[in-house]
C-alpha positions as a LaTeX table, in Angstrom:
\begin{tabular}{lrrr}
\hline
Residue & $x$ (\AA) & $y$ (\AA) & $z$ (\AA) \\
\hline
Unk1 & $-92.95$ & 182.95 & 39.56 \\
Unk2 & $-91.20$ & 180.73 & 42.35 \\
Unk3 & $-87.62$ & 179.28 & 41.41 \\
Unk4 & $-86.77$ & 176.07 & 42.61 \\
Unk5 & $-83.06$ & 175.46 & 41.99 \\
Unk6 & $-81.66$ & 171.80 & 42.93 \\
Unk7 & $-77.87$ & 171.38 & 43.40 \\
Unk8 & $-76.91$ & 168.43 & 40.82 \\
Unk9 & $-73.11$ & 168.44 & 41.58 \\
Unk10 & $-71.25$ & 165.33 & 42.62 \\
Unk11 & $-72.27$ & 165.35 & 46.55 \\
Unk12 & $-75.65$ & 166.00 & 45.51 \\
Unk13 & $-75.74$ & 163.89 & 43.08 \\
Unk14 & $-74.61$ & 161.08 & 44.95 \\
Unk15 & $-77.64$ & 161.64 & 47.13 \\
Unk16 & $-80.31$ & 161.26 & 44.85 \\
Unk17 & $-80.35$ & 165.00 & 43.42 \\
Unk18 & $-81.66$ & 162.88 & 40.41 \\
Unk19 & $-84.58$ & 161.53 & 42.14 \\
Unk20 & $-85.45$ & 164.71 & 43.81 \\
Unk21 & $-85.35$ & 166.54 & 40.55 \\
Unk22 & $-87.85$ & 163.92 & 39.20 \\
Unk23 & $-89.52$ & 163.92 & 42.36 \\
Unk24 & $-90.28$ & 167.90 & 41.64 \\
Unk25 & $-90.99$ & 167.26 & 37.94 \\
Unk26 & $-93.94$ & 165.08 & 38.79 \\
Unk27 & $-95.25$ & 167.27 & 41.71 \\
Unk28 & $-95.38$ & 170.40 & 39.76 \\
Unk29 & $-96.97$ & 168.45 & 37.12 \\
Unk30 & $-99.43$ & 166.60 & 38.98 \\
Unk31 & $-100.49$ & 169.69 & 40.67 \\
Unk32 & $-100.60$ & 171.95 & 37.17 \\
Unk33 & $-97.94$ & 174.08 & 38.74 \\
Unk34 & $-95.78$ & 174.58 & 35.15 \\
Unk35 & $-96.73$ & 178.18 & 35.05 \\
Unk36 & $-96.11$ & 179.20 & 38.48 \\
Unk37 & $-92.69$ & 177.46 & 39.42 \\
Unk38 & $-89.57$ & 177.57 & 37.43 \\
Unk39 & $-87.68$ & 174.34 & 38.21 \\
Unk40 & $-83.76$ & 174.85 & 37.37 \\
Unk41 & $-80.35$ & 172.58 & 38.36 \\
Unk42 & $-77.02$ & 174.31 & 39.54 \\
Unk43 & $-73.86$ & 173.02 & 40.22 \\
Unk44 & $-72.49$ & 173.15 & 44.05 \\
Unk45 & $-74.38$ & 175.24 & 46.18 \\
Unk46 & $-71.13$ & 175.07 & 48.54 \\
Unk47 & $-72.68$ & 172.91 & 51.52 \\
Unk48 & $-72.07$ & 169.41 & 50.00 \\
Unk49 & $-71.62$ & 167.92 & 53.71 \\
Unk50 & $-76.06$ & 168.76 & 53.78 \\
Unk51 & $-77.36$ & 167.86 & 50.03 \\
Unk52 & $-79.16$ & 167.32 & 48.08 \\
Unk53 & $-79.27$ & 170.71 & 48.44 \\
Unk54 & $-82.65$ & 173.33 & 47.26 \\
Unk55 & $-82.90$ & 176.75 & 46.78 \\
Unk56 & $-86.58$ & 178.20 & 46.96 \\
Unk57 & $-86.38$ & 181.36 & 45.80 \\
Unk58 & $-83.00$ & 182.52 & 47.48 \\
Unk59 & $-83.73$ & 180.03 & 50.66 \\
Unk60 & $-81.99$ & 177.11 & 50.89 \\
Unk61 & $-83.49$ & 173.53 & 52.01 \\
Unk62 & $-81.84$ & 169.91 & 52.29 \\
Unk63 & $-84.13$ & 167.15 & 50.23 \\
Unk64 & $-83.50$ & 163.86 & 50.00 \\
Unk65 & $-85.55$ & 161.70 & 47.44 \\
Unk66 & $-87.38$ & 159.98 & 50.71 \\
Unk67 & $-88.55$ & 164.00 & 51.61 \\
Unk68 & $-89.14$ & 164.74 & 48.76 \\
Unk69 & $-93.18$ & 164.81 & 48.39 \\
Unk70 & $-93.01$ & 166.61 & 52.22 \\
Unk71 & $-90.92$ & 169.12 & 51.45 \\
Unk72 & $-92.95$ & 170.51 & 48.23 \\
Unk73 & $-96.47$ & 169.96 & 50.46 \\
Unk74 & $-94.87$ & 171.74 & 53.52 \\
Unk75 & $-92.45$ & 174.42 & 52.13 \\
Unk76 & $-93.27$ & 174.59 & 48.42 \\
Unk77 & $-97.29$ & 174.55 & 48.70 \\
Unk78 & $-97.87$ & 177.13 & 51.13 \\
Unk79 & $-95.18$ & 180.18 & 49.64 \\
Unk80 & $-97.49$ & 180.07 & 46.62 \\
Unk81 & $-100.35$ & 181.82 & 48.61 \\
\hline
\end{tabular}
């Protein structure tokens, strides 16, 4: 199972952590993806100055709402095999 972690502290949230959240809520859904990817929200990740910051597993990614639907067809897509 593939944890996707999304900083929701202030920076981030100020960002559109929000959005991306949502963003991954209707991806995972769309693509029936409920059962393979754990979706979870953490407080600062510690690099505020780069958020909305993602953790894939124990990698870490900047999102922003507007990169959001790349980033999951790009990065998120291809680690499931």
């Amino acid at each position: 199972m593939m944890k996707i972690t999304v900083c929701i502290g202030s920076s981030c949230h100020l960002k559109g952590s929000r959005a991306v959240v949502e963003g991954l809520q209707a991806l995972i859904a769309r693509n029936n993806l409920k059962d393979k990817i754990e979706l979870a929200g953490t407080f600062c990740l510690g690099r505020c100055q780069t958020g909305v910051n993602v953790l894939v597993d124990d990698e870490r990614f900047s999102v922003s709402p507007e990169t959001v639907e790349e980033f999951f067809e790009n990065t998120v897509l291809p680690r499931l095999g």
